[in-house]
N, C-alpha and C positions, 0 to 999 in steps of 0.2 A: 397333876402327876406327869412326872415326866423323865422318860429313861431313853437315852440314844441306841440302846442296842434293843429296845422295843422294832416288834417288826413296822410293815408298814402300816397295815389295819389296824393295830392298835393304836401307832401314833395318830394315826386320822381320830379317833375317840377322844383318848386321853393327853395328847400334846398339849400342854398349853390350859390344862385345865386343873382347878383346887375345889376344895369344896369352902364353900361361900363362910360367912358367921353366923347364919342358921341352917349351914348343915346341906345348901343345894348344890346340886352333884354338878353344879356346870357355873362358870361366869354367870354372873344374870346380869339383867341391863340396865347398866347405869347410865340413862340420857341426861345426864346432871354435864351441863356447859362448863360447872367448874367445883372446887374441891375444897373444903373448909380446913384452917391449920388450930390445931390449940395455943400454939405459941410462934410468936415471927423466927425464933430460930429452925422450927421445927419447917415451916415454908423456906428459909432459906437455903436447908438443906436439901430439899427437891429444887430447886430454882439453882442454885449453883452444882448443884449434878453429886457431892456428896453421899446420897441416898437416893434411892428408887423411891417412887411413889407418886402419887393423880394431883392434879394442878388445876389445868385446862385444859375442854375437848379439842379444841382447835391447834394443840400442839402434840392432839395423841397420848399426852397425861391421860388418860382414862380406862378402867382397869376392862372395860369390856371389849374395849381395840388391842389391848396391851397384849391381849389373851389370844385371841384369835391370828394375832401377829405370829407370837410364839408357836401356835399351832403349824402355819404356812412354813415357816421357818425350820421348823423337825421336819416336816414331810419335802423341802426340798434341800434339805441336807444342810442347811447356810445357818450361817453365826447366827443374821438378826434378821428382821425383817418390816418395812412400812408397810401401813395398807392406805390405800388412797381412793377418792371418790369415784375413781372409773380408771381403766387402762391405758387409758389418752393422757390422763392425769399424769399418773407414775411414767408414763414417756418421755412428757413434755418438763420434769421433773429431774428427769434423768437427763435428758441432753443439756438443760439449762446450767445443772449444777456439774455438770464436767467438764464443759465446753463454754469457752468464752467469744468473744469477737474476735474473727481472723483463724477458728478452730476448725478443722474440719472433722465430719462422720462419712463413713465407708456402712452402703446398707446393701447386703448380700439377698440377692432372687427376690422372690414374692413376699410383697407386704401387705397387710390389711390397708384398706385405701386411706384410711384414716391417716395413718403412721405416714404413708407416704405423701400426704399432703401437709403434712405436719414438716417431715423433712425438705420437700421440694421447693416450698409453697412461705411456711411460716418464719421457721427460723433462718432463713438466706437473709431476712430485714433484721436480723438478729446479729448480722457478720457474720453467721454459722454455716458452711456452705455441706453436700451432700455429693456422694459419691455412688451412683446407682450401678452395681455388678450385676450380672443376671448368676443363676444359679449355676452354668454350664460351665460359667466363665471364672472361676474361684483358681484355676490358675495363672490366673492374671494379677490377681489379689495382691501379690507385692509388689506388683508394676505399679501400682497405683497407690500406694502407701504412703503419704507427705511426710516431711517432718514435723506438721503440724495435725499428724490426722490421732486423735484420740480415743476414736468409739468404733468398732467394727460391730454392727447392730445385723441381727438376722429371727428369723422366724425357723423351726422347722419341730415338723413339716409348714409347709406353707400355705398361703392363704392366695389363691383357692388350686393349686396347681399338687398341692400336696407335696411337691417337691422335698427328699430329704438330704439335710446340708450336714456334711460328716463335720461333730461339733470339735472333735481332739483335732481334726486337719488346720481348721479354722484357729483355734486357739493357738497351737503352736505355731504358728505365723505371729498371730499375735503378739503373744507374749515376746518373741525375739526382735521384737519392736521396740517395746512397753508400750503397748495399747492395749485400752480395754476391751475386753469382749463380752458382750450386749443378746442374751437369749431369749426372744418370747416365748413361750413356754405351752402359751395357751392353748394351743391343738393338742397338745401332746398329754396335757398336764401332767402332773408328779407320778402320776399311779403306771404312768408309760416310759417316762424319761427323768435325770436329775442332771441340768449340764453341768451344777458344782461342779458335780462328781467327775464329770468329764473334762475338767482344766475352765469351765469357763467363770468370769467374775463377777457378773452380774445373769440375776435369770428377773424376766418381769413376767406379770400375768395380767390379762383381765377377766377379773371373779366374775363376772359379770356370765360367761360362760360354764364352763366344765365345777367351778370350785364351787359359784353357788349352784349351778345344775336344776335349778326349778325356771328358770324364766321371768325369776318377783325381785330381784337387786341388781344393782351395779354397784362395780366397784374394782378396782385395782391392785396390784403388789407389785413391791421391790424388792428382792429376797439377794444377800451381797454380806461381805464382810462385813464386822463391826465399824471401822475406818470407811468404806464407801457408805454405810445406812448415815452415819454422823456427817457427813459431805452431804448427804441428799436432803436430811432432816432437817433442815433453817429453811430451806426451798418452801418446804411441802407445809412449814407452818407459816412462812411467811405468802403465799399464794394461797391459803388459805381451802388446801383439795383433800383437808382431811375426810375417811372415811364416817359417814355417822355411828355412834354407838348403835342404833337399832339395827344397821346394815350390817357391822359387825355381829352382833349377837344370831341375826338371821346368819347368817354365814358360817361363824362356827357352827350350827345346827348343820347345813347343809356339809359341811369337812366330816363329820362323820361318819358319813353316808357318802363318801366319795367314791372309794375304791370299790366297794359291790356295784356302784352306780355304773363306772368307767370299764369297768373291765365287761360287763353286760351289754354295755353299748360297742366294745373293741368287738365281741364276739359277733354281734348283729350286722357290724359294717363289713364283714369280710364277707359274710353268708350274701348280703345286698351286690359287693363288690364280686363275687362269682357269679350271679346273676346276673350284670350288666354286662361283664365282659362276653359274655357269648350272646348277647340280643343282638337281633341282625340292626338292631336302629339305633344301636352305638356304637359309634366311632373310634371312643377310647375309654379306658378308664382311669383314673389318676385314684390310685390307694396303695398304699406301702406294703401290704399283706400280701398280694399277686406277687406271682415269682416273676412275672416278666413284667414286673413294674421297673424303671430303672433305678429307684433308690431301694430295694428291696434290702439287698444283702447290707447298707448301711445301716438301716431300720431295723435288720436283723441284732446288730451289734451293738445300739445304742439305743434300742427301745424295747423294753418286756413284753407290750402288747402292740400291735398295728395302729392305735388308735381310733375314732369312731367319726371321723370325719372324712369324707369321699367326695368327688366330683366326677361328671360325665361329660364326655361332648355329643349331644344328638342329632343325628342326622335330620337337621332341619335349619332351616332359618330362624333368624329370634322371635318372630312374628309366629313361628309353626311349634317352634320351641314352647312358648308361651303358654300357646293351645294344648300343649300335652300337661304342661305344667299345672293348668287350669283344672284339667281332668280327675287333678290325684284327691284323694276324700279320705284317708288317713292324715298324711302331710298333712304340715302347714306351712304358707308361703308368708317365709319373714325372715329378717337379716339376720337375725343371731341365730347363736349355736350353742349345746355343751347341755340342754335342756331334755327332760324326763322326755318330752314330745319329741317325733321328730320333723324336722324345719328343711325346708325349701326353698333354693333362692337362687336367680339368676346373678353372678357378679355382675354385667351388664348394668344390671336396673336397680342394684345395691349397692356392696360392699365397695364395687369399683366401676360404680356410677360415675363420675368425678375424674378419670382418670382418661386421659386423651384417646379414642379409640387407636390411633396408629401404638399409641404406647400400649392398648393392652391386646395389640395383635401381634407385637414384639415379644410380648412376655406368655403368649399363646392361648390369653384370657378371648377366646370363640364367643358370635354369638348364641351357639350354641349349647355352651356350658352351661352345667346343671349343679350345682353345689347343696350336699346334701347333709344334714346332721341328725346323726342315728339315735334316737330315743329311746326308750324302754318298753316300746313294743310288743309285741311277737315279730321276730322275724317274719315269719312265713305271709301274715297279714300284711306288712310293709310292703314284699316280693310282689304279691299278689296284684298290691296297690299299685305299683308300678307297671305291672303288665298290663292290666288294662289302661292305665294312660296313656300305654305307648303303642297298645293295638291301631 
């Protein structure tokens, strides 16, 4: 069932969802590799695009991905949507299938270390070349514009600086190019922000965090017009990064429970994020919700909630760092985020482990930084947890 002027919690339930042929109130899962036809015409009509209907799982024919797609797809506002086996997946996806040899991508501020060594590192042997802006410097942005540059790709807020990158300023640069514009989406997710909405033409995620929200899958999205999903689509079956049915049907489970999930955790991080800002053994705080954070008032205007991701920098070295880190008995210290628990992780020794130290003293990544992701807790027992680490 499925109605576009449904709110958003409803669409997280009901997007994307029919009742079965005996009557089950949800997609069920169909791990079937592939799809039986009664007659060769009737196969040829799903194989030459005629009719809708299931084939094979490795081209996303499969009615328990199909579903879960359309889901992601209402809740970020967009025509259509792929789901792919991790976020790296739908990246590596995305630049392949828009970009050729001799193309260039423009990547604005902070990126997951992954992305950034994907662009720095992988696709330059590809002829693909990369253009790294820091966040402050976005009015430079069409200094640096080629005639061959095609993807302006950015994060926000950011990873791990929180950084918020005004998403209409960025597109309408953009657009008066004709270049695309390229949103991760993932800190924020749908329940905080939609860049559709905001002029932008591609938004990506990885489920892997906030959409599945338990900690038990990976997995990916490309959420874009019908015209760019059909660009992306030969890509993603011919590389072979389809998502699994099982991963899908977990995931739908977890979209319905999104928006109480997120907006629980938005609340927790800001209660964490006033508490850190006045400890004498922090130096700064990076979250969107603070008024004296520098991206506030954009955050204000393109985000319904603050988000539930934060970072610290603590007065200490990474070695003394570590030792507080050690201390905390709520937390848990591990690279992901977006999970019911909440996580703890030095970029340093994770996320952007891999990333040259001079380059992540440029982009303000401290050994001292604390990058935190707010669970469903209690606030007050989080707080708590934290004060005694940092005694």
């Amino acid at each position: 069932m499925e109605n576009k002027k449904h709110k958003f919690a409803t669409k997280c339930v009901h997007a994307g969802e029919e009742l079965d042929l005996q009557g089950g109130i949800h997609i069920p899962l169909y791990n079937h590799s592939t799809f039986g036809f009664k007659t060769t015409r009737d196969l040829l009509d799903v194989v030459e695009g005629k009719k809708e209907g299931n084939l094979y799982t490795r081209y996303g024919l499969n009615p328990t991905i199909k579903a879960v797609e359309k889901k992601i797809a209402a809740l970020e506002e967009g025509e259509a949507a792929l789901a792919f086996s991790s976020g790296m997946a739908a990246e590596a996806a995305l630049f392949l299938s828009q970009c050729k040899q001799g193309d260039h991508i423009i990547c604005i501020g902070d990126v997951y270390g992954g992305t950034y060594e994907l662009l720095e590192s992988n696709l330059p042997s590809a002829g693909i070349t990369t253009s790294f802006l820091l966040g402050n410097e976005i009015n430079n942005l069409s200094n640096i514009i080629k005639p061959n540059t095609k993807i302006i790709f950015f994060e926000t807020p950011t990873n791990p600086n929180l950084e918020v990158l005004d998403i209409q300023k960025i597109t309408t640069i953009a657009k008066s190019k004709n270049i695309l514009t390229a949103v991760d989406n993932t800190f924020a997710s749908p329940v905080n922000q939609n860049p559709l909405l905001l002029s932008a033409d591609i938004v990506i995620h990885s489920a892997t965090k906030y959409l599945g929200g338990h900690s038990d899958l990976t997995g990916g999205f490309i959420i874009a017009s019908k015209d760019i999903i059909e660009s992306i689509w030969p890509w993603r079956k011919n590389l072979g990064q389809i998502m699994s049915p099982e991963t899908a049907f977990l995931l739908a489970r977890s979209l319905r429970t999104l928006h109480i999930r997120v907006k629980t955790q938005c609340e927790t991080a800001l209660k964490i994020a006033e508490f850190l800002s006045s400890h004498e053994n922090v130096l700064k705080v990076n979250y969107p919700g603070l008024v004296e954070f520098e991206g506030h008032q954009t955050a204000k205007k393109q985000m319904k909630y603050f988000g539930a991701m934060l970072s610290f920098i603590y007065n200490g070295s990474a070695k003394k760092t570590a030792d507080m880190v050690d201390k905390l008995k709520i937390f848990t210290i591990a690279a992901s985020l977006g999970g019911v628990e909440s996580l703890v992780t030095q970029p340093i020794t994770t996320t952007h482990f891999s990333m040259l130290p001079e380059e992540r003293e440029r982009r303000g990544i401290k050994d001292g930084m604390v990058r935190i992701s707010c669970g469903l807790e209690d606030a007050d027992d989080l707080i708590e947890d934290l004060e005694q680490a940092m005694k």
